[in-house]
Structure formats: C-alpha cells, structure tokens
LOKEFI-256506 format. One record per residue: residue in one letter; x negated, y negated, z negated of N, C-alpha, C, CB in turn. Coordinates in steps of 0.2 Angstrom, whole numbers, padded with zeros to 4 digits, always signed. Glycine has a CB too. Layout:
% residues N
AXYZXYZXYZXYZ;...
//
This chain:
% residues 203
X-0013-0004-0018-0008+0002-0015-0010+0008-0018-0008+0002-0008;X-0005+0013-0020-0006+0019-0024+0000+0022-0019-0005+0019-0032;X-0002+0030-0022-0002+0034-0019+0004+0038-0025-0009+0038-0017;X+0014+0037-0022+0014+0038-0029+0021+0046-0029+0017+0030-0033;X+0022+0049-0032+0027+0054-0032+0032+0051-0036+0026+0062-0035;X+0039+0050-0033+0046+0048-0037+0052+0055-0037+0050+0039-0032;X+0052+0057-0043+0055+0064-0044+0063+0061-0046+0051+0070-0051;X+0068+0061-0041+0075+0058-0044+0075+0051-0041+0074+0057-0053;X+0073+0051-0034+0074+0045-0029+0078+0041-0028+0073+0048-0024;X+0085+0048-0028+0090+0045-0025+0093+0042-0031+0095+0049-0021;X+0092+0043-0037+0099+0040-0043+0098+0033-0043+0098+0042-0052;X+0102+0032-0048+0102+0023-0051+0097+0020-0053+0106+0021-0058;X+0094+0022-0056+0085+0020-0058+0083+0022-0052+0080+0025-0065;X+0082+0028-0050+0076+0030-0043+0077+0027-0038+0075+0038-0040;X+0083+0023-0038+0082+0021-0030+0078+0013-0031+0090+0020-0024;X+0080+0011-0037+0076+0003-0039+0070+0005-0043+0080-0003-0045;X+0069+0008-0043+0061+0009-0042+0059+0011-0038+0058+0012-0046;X+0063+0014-0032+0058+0017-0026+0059+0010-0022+0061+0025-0020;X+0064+0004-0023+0063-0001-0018+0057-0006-0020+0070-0006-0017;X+0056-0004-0028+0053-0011-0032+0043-0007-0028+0055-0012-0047;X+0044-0001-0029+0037+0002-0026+0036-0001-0019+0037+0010-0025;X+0040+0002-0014+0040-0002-0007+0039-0009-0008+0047+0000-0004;X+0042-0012-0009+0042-0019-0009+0033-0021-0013+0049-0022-0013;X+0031-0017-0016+0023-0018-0018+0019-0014-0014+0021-0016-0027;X+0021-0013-0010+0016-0011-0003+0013-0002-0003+0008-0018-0004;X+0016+0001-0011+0016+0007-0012+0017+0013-0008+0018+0007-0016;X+0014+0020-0006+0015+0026-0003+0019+0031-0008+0009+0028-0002;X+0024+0031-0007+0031+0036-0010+0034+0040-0007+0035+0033-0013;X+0032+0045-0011+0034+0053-0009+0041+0053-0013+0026+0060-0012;X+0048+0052-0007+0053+0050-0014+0057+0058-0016+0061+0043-0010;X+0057+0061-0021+0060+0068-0019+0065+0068-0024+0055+0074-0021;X+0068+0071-0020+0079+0071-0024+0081+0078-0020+0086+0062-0021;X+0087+0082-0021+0090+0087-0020+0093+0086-0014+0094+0089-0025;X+0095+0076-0014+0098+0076-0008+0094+0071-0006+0106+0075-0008;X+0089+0072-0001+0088+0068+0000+0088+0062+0007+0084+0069-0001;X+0093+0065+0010+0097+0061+0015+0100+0053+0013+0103+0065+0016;X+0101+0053+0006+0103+0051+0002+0098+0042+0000+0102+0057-0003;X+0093+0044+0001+0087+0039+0000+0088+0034+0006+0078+0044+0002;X+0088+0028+0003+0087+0022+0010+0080+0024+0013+0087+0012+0007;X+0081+0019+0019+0074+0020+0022+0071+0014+0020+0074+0021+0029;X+0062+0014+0018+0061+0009+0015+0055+0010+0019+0061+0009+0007;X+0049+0006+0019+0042+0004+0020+0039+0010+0017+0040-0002+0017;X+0036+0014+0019+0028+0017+0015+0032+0024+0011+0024+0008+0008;X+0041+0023+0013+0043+0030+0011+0043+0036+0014+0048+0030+0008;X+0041+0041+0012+0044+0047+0012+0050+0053+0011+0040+0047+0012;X+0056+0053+0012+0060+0056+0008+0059+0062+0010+0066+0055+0008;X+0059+0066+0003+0056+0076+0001+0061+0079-0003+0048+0077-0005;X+0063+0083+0001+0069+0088-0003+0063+0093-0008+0076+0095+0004;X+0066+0092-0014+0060+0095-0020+0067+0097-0025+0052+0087-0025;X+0064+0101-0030+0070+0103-0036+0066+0102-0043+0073+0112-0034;X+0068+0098-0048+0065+0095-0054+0064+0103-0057+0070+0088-0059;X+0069+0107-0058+0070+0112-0063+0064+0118-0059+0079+0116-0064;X+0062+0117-0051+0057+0122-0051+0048+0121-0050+0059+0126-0044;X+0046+0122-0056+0039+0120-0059+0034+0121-0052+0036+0125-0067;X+0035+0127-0050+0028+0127-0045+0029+0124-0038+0026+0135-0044;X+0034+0122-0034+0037+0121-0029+0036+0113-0030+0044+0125-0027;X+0039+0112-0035+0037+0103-0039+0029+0101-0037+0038+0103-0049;X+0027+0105-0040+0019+0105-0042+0016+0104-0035+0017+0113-0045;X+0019+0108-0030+0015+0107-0021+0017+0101-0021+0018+0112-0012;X+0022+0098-0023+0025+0090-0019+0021+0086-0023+0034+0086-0020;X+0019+0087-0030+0016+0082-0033+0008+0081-0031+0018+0084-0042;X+0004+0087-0029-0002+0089-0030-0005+0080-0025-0004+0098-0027;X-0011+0078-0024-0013+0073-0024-0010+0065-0024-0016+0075-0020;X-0007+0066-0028-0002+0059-0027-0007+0057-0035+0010+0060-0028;X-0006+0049-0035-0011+0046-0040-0007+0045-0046-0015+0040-0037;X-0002+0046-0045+0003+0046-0053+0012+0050-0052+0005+0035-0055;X+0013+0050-0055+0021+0054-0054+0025+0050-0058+0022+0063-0057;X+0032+0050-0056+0038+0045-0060+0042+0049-0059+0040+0039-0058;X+0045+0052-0066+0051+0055-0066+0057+0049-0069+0051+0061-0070;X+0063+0050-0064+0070+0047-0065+0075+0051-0064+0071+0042-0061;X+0075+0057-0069+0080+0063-0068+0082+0063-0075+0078+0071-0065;X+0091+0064-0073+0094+0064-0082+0091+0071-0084+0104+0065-0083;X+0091+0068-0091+0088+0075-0096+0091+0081-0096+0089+0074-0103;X+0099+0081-0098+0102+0086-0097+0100+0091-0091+0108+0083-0096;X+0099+0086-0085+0098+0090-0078+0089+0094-0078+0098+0082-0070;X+0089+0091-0084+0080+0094-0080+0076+0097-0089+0072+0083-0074;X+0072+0099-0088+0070+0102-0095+0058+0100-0093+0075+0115-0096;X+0058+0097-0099+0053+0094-0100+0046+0099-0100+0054+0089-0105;X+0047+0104-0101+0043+0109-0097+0040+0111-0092+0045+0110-0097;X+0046+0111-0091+0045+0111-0081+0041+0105-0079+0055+0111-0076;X+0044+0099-0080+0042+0093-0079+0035+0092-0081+0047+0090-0081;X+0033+0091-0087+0026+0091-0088+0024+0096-0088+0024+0089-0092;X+0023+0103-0086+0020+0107-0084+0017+0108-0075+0024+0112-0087;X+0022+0105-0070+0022+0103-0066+0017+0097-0064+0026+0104-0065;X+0016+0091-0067+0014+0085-0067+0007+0089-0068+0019+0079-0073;X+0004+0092-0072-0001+0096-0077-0002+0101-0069+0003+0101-0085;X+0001+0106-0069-0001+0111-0062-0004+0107-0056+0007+0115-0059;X-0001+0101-0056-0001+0097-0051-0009+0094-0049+0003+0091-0053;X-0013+0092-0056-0017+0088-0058-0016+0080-0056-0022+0090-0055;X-0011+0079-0058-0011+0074-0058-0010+0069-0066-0007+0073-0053;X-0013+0067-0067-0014+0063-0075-0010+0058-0078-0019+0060-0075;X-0007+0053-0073-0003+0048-0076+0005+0049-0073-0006+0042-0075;X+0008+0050-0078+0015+0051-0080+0019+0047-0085+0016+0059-0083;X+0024+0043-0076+0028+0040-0081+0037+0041-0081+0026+0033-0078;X+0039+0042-0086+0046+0043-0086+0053+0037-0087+0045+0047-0092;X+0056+0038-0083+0063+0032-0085+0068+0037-0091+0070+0028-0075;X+0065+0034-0098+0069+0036-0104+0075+0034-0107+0065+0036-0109;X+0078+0035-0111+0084+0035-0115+0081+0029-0121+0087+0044-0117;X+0090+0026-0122+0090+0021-0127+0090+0028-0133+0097+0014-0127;X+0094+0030-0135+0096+0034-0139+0091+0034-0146+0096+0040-0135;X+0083+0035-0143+0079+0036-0149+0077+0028-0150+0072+0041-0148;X+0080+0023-0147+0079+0018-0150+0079+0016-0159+0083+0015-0146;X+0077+0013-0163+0078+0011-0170+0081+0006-0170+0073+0010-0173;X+0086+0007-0172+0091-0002-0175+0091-0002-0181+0099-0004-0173;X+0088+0000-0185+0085-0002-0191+0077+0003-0193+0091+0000-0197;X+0074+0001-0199+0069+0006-0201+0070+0015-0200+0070+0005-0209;X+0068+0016-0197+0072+0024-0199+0079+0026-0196+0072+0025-0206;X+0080+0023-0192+0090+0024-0191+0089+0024-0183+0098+0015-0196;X+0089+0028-0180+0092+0029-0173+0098+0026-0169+0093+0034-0173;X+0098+0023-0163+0105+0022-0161+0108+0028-0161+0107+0018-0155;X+0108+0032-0158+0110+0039-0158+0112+0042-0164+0104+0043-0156;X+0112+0040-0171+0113+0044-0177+0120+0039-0178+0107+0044-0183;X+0119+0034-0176+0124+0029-0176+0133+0030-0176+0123+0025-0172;X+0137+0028-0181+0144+0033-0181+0148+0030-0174+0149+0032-0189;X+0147+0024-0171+0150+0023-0167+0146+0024-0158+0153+0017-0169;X+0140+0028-0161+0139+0029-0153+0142+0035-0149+0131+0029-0152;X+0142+0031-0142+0148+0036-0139+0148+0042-0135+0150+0032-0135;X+0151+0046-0140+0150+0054-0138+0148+0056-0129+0159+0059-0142;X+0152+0053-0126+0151+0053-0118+0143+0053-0115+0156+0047-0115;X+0137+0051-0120+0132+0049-0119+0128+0054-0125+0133+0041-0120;X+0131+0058-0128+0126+0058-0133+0122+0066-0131+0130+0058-0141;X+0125+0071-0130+0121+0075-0126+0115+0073-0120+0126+0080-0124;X+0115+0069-0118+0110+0065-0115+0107+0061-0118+0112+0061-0111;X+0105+0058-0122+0102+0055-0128+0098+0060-0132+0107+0053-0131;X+0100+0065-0134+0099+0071-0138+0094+0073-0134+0104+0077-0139;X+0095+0074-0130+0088+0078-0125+0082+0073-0124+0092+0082-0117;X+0085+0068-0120+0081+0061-0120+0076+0060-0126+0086+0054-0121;X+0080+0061-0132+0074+0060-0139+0072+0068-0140+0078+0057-0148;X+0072+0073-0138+0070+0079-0138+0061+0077-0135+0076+0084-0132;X+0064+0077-0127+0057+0075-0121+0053+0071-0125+0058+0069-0114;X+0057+0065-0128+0050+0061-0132+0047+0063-0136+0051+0056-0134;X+0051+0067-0140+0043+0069-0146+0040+0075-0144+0045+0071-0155;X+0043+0079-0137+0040+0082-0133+0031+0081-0129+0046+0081-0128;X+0034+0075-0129+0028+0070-0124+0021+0069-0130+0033+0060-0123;X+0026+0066-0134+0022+0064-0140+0015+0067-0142+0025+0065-0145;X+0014+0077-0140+0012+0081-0142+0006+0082-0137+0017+0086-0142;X+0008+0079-0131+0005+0078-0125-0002+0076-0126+0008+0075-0121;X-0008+0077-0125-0012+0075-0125-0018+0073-0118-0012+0078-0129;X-0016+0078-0112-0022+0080-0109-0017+0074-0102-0025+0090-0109;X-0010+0071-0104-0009+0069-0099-0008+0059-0098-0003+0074-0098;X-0009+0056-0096-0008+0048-0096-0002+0045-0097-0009+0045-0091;X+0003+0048-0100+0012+0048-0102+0013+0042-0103+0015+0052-0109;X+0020+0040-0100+0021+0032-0102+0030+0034-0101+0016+0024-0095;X+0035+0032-0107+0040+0035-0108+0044+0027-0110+0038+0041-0112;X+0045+0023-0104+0050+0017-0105+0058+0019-0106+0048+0012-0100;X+0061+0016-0113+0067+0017-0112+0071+0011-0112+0070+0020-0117;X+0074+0010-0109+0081+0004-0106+0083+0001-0113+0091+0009-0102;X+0087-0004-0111+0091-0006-0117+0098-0002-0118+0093-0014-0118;X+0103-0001-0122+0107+0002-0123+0115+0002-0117+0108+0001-0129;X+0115-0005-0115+0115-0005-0109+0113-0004-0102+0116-0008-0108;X+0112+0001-0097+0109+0002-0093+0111+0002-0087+0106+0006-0094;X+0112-0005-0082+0119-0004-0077+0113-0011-0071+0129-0006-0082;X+0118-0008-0064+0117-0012-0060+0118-0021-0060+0119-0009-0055;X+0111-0023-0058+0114-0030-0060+0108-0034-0054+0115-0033-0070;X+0106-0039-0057+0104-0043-0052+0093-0043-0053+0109-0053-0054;X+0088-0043-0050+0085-0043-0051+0081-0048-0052+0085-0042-0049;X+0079-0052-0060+0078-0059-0062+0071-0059-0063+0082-0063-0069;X+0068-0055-0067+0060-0053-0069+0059-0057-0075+0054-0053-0063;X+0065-0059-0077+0066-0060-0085+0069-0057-0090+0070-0065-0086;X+0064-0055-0093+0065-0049-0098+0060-0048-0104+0065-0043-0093;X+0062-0045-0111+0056-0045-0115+0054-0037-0115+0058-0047-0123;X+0048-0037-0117+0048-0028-0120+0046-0030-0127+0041-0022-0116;X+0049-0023-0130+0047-0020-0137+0044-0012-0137+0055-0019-0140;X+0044-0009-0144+0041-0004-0145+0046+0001-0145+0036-0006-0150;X+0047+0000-0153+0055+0009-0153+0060+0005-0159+0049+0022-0159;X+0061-0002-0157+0067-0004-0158+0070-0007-0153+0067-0008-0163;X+0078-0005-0156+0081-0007-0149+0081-0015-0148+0090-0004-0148;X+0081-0018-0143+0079-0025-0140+0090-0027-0139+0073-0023-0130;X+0090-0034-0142+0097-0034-0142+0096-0042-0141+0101-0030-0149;X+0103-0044-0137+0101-0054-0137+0110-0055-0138+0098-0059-0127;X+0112-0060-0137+0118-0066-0139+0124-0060-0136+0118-0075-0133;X+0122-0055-0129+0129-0052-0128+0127-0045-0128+0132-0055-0122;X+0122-0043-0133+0123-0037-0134+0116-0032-0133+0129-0035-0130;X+0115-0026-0128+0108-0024-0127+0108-0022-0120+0105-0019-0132;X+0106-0026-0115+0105-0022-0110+0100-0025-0106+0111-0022-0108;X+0099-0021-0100+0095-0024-0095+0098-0020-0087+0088-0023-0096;X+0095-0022-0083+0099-0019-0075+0094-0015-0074+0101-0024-0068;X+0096-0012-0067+0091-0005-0065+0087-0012-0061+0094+0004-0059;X+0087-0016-0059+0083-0020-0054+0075-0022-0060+0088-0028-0051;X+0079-0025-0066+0072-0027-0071+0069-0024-0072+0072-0029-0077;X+0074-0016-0073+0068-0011-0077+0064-0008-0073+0071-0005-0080;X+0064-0007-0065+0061-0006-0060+0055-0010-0060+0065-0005-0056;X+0054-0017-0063+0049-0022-0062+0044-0020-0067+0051-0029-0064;X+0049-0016-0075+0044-0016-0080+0041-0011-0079+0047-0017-0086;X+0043-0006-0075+0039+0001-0075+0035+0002-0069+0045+0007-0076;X+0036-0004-0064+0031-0002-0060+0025-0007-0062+0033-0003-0053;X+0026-0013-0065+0021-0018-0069+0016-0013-0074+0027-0023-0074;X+0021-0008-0077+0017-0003-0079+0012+0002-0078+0019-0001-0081;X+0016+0004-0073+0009+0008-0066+0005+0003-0063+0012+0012-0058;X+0005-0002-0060+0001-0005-0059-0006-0006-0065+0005-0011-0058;X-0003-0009-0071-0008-0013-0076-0006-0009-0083-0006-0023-0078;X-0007-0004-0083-0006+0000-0089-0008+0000-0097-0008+0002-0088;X-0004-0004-0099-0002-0007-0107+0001-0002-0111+0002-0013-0107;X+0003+0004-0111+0005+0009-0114+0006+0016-0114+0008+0008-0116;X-0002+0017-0112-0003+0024-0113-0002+0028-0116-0006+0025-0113;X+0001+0032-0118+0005+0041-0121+0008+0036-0126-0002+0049-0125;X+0012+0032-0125+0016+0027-0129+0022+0025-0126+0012+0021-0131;X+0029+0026-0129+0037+0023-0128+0036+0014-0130+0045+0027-0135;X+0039+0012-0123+0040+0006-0126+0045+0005-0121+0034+0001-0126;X+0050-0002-0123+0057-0004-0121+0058-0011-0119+0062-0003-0128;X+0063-0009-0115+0063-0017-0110+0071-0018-0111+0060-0016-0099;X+0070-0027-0112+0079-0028-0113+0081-0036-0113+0082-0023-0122;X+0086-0038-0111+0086-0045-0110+0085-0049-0116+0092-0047-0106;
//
C-alpha cells in the first residue's frame, strides 16, 4: 500500500485509475476542480486542487510517495506540473500521455500523419511538447505511458501488450480502454520497469 496523489481524479483516465488504486488497497489523495465529482472509493480522499497553480498543488502533493497526473495537456502546462511534483518533494512521477508522439514508422509520427484528426491535434501537440519536456528531467522518477490511438471506455480484460514509442496496432486497428490502461500504469507504480522512459500499452 502506498501513499499516492491522483491530479485529474475525476476524468476518463482518473477515475480508472483512481478505482484500479482503490481496489489495490492504495491511499489516494483524488484532486480535480470538481471534486464532488469523484465516486466514493476505499482509501479515497477527494481534494479540490487546481493543476495550473504550482504552489497550492505543491501543499496537496507534499508527502504522498508518488504523484499521477491525468489532466489534458491543453488544460495544464508541464511546468507548473513538474515544478510542483519538484516543490513537493516528491520523486516519482507518473503521467497518462498522448498517442500522438507515437512512431508508425522510423521517424514518422502519428501526429505528422496527413489523415490524423485535426479535432485531436492541438492536444497531441502539446502531449509531445510535455514529453520531450520530461525527457530533460533529470532529478525526477518520470514515467510517461501513452494509450493506443484509440483511447475509450470499454471492459477491463488485463490483456494487453506494451511497447516502447511505436504505436501498438492489432486486426481492428489501435486501441485500448481506460480500464486496461489503468492496470498498466498502476502495474507500473507498483513494479517499476520504466523509469524517465515513455512506454505504450495497446490491445
């Protein structure tokens, strides 16, 4: 059992990961703008916190034994965020990333791709911004998993592959649900196989 901060509680991702924590017997501090919003789980705590203010972030994060952010890019600037995570002292930081910098070939981005879809791409943009953001990072335990290019609610199997920074693709296309990815990224806090390293989960 760990001691953990979830920044972005209530979204699509944050709430399957704040169930997949609960259900592993985890202390979560769940913080979202709304946090009325948060089921009630085992071992949670819902915290009204604001991602864009670094120091106020920083009091919620301070002794918690790792931090997870699950806030869109557009919404929050990686700054704030790892400077907070940093103010905090706390050392291991894990992030729910974007397909976008995925590779579907050598060198070719999905993101660069002529038919990926503009409704998505300013979110993407920033998503690969954070990451080479991260990349720079040194003094912190970063772990920056990205989805498959599908990213949608579906059924919780815990059948699933991971990859590195190509996108992961099977018979009907690329995707995985918020329930799997919540398995692969708390499997990760748990047992920590990719330290200050992106890596991708996908059916």
């Amino acid at each position: 059992m760990a001691k953990i901060a979830l920044i972005g509680a209530s979204g699509n991702a944050g709430s399957r990961i704040l169930a997949e924590l609960s259900a592993r017997g985890h202390q979560v501090t769940a913080i979202a703008r709304h946090p009325e919003r948060i089921a009630p789980l085992e071992g949670v705590t819902p915290t009204t916190g604001d991602a864009g203010d670094r120091h106020a972030l920083a009091t919620l994060l301070a002794g918690h034994e790792a931090v997870i952010s699950a806030v869109h890019f557009v919404a929050s600037d990686v700054e704030t965020l790892v400077g907070a995570v940093r103010d905090a002292g706390v050392r291991r930081y894990l992030v729910v990333g974007g397909a976008g910098s995925l590779e579907v070939a050598p060198g070719q981005r999905l993101i660069d791709q002529p038919d990926f879809p503009e409704a998505y791409r300013a979110e993407a943009a920033r998503g690969a911004e954070f990451l080479e953001r991260l990349r720079a990072v040194t003094d912190l335990d970063w772990t920056f998993l990205s989805p498959s290019a599908e990213f949608v609610p579906g059924e919780r199997t815990g059948r699933f592959r991971l990859g590195q920074d190509t996108l992961l693709t099977y018979s009907e296309g690329s995707r995985i649900s918020f329930e799997d990815y919540a398995i692969a990224l708390v499997d990760e806090l748990e047992s920590p196989r990719h330290v200050r390293q992106r890596f991708t989960v996908g059916y």
